[in-house]
C-alpha positions in Angstrom: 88.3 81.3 10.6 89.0 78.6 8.1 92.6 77.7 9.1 93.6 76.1 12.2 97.1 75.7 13.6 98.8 72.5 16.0 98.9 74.7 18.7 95.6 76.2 18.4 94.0 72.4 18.3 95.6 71.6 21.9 94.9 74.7 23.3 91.2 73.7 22.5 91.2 70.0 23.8 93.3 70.9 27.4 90.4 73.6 27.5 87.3 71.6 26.2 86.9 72.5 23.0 86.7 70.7 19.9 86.5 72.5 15.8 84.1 71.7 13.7 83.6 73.3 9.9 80.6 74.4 8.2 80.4 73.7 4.5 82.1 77.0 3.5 84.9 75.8 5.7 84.4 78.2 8.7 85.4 76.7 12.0 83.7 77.0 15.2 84.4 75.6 18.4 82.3 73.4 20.6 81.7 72.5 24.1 78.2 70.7 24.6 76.8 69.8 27.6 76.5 67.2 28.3 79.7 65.7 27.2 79.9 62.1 25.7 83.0 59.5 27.3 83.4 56.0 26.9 84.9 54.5 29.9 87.7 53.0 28.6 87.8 50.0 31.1 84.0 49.2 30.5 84.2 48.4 26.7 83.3 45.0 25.7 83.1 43.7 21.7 80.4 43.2 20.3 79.3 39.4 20.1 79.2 39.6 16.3 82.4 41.1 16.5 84.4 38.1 18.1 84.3 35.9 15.1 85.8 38.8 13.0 88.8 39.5 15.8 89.5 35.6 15.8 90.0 35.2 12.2 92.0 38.1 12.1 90.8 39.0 8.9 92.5 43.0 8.7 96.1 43.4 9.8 95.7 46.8 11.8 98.3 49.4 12.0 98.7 52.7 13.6 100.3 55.9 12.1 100.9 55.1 8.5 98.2 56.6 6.6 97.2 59.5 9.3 96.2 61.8 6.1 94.3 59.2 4.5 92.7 58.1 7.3 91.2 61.8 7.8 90.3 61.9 4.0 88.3 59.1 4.5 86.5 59.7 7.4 86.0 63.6 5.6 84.3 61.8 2.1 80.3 62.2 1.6 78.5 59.0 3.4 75.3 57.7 2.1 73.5 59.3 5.5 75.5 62.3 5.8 76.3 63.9 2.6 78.2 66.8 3.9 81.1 66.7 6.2 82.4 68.6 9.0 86.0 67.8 8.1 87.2 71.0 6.0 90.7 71.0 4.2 91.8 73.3 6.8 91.0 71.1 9.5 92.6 68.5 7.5 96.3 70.4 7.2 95.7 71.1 11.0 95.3 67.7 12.4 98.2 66.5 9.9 100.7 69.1 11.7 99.2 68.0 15.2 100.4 64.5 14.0 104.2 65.5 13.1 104.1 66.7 16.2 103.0 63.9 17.9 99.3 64.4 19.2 97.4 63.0 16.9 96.7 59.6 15.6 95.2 56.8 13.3 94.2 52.9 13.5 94.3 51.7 10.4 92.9 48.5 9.2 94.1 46.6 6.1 92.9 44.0 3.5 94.9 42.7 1.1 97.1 45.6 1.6 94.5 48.1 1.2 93.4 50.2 3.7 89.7 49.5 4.6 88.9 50.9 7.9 90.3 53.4 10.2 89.7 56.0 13.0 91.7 58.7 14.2 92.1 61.2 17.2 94.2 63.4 19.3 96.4 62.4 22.6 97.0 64.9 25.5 98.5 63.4 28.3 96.5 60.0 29.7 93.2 61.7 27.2 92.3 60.6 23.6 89.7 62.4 22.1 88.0 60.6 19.3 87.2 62.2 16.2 85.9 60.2 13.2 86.2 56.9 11.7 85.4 55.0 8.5 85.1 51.9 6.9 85.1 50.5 3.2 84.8 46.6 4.1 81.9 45.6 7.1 83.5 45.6 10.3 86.9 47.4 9.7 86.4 50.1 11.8 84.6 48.2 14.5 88.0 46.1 14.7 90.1 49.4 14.5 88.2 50.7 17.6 88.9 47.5 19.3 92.4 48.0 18.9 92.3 51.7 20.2 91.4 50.5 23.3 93.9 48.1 23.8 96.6 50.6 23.0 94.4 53.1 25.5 94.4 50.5 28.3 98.3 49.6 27.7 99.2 53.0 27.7 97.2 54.4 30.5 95.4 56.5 29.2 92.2 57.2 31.6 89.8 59.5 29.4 88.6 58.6 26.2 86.4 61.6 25.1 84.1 61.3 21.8 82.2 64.3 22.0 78.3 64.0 21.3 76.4 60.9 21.9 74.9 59.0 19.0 73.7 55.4 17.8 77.5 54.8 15.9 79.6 55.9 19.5 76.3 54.6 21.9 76.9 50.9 20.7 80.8 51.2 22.0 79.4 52.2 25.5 79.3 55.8 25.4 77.9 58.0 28.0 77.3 61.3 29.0 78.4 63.3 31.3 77.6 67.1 32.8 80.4 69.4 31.0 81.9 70.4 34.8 82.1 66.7 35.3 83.8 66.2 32.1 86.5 69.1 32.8 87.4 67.9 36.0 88.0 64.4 34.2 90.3 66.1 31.5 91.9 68.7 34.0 93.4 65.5 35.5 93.8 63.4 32.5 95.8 65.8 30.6 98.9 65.9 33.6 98.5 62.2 33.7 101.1 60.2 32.1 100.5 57.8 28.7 102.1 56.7 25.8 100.1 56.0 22.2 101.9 53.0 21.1 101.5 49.5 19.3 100.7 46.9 22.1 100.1 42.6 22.0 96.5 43.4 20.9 93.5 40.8 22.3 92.2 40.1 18.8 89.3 37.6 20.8 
């Protein structure tokens, strides 16, 4: 399977799955155990960070580059030289976007886009996919905005998969999988809205 559809992505998340590709582009689904969260009402900047937030150095935006956003976050990194983000993945994320589920933070610098993140919304979950940054600090800055628009819109489960150093510095935990599921089964009949909010900037 190197194709995925809109409908087929949520039909993974509300179920607890998530694609990945191999480098040939062949998707398979994924459900580790244990899960990694980030409790949305835990987060706290980074110290470093606050400087950064109080100049207000990137204007941030959401939903105007969604596609670019994902090309970026799918380019070879120094660290990672192949990527999990195949062009089919790509085209399916970009029609779960027309349709309303899935979204970027974008950060800008002289009207260039430096930084970014996106993910998909189900309900009162956002699962976190990728993110990327061109300029130090833009995507630390677009994360701090996700959670603001999480927290304003009510949103109660931020989900980011697999624990590692880049998601662990943010707060994130793990969880058993049954934990996780119960978590989601709720989240995803809970109400939220993925909208621009008066951001904290520090």
């Amino acid at each position: 399977m190197k194709a995925v559809s809109g409908e087929d992505l949520i039909y993974g998340y509300v179920h607890g799955v998530f694609p990945m590709a191999e480098k040939d582009g062949t998707l398979y689904w994924y459900s580790p155990d244990p899960r990694a969260i980030i409790p949305i009402e835990t987060y706290r900047e980074g110290r470093s960070l606050r400087p950064v937030l109080r100049k207000r150095t990137f204007e941030v935006g959401i939903d105007h580059n969604f596609e670019r956003v994902m090309r970026y976050c799918a380019a070879p990194r120094e660290n990672e030289p192949e990527t999990w983000i195949s062009e089919g993945l790509i085209a399916g994320y970009t029609e779960l976007h027309k349709m309303g589920h899935a979204h970027s933070v974008e950060c800008y610098l002289d009207g260039e886009l430096v930084g970014g993140l996106y993910g998909v919304a189900i309900g009162a979950a956002f699962f976190g996919e990728s993110m990327f940054h061109l300029v130090s600090n833009a995507s630390k800055v677009a994360f701090h905005y996700l959670i603001q628009i999480l927290r304003g819109g009510g949103y109660t489960l931020l989900d980011t998969q697999f624990i590692n150093p880049n998601v662990a510095r943010y707060g994130a935990i793990e969880i058993p999988r049954e934990e996780y599921l119960a978590k989601l089964r709720r989240a995803i009949t809970e109400p939220a809205k993925f909208t621009n909010v008066m951001v904290d900037l520090g």
